[in-house]
N, C-alpha and C positions, 0 to 999 in steps of 0.2 A: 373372125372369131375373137381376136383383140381387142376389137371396137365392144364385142358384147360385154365380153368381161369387164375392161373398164367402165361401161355403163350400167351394170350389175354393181359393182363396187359403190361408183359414185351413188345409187338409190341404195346402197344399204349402209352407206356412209350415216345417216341419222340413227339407224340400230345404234348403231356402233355407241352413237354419242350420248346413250340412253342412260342414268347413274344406275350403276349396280349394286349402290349402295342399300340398307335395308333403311326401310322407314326407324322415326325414334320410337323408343320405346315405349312413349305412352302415345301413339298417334293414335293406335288404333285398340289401347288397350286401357280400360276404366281402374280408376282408381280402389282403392277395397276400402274407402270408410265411404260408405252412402250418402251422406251428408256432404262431404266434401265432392263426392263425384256429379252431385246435386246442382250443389254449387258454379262445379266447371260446366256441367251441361247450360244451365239457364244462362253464365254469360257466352258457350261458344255458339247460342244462338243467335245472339246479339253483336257478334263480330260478322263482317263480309268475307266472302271470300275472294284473295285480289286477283286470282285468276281465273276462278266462275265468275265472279260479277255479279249474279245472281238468286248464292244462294252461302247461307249462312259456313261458316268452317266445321259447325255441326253436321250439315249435309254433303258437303263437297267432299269427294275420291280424291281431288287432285295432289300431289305429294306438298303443295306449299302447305295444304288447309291440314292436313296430317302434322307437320311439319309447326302450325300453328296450336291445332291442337296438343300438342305434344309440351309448347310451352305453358300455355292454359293450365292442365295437369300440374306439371313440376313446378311452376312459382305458388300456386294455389297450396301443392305441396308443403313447398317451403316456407309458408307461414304468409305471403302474399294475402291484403283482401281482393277481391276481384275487381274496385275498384284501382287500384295500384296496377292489376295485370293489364287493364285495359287501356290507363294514362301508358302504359310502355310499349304497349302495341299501335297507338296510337301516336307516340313520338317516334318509332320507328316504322311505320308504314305510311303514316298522314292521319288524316280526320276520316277517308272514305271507308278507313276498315270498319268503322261503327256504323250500326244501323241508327243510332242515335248522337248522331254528331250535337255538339255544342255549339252555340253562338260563340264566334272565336274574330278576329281582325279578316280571315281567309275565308269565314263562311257566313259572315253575317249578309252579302248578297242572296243567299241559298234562303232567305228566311225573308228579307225586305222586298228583294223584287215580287215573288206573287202577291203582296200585299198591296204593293203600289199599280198592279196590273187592274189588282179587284177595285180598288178607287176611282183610277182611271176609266174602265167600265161601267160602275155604278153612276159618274157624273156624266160620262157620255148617254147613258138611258137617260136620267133626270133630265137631261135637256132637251131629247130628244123627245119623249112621254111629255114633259112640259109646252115643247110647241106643237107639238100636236093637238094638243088642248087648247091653246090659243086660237089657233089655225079654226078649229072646230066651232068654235066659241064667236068672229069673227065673221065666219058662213051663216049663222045662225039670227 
């Protein structure tokens, strides 16, 4: 009966470690000038979410993207352009929370390597299209 209990304990041990803290005040709640709430929506479309991964801080539940959005809101707020909000969420989370990263020293691979793949590809056809040609031209 000891053994249950301490094994009940230990799987509710993550409850436990759950925050019971309440979301910020603007995560889930729009601002009241429309233009400004405008604003914060079209960029927290444009922000990642870093623990969905796959879907903007606009759509994601999870309490970081709340948590994001909440700054979105208050600096926008505060007289922030949305360009300002996003250089700051960007020095505090990296380049991957934009869906528009920049050409930067860290991400200019992310931009030159497919270019250099499509090169590579197109001269490996031309060569190969070209001896074929030859080849054909030869038999003839």
């Amino acid at each position: 009966m000891r053994l249950l209990t301490a094994l009940l304990i230990l799987l509710a041990a993550p409850l436990a470690a759950q925050s019971g803290m309440p979301p910020a005040p603007y995560a889930y709640t729009q601002l009241e000038d429309p233009a400004l709430e405008a604003e914060a929506t079209a960029l927290m479309e444009t922000l990642r979410c870093l623990k969905c991964q796959s879907q903007s801080i606009a759509d994601s539940d999870a309490p970081m993207a709340g948590d994001m959005r909440h700054q979105v809101r208050s600096r926008l707020l505060a007289g922030e352009s949305p360009d300002e909000v996003r250089d700051w969420l960007t020095q505090r989370y990296g380049d991957y929370v934009s869906y528009e990263p920049t050409v930067s020293a860290t991400t200019w691979p992310l931009f030159a390597i497919p270019l250099l793949l499509l090169a590579l590809v197109g001269l490996v056809l031309l060569r190969r299209l070209g001896r074929r040609g030859t080849d054909e031209d030869a038999e003839a």
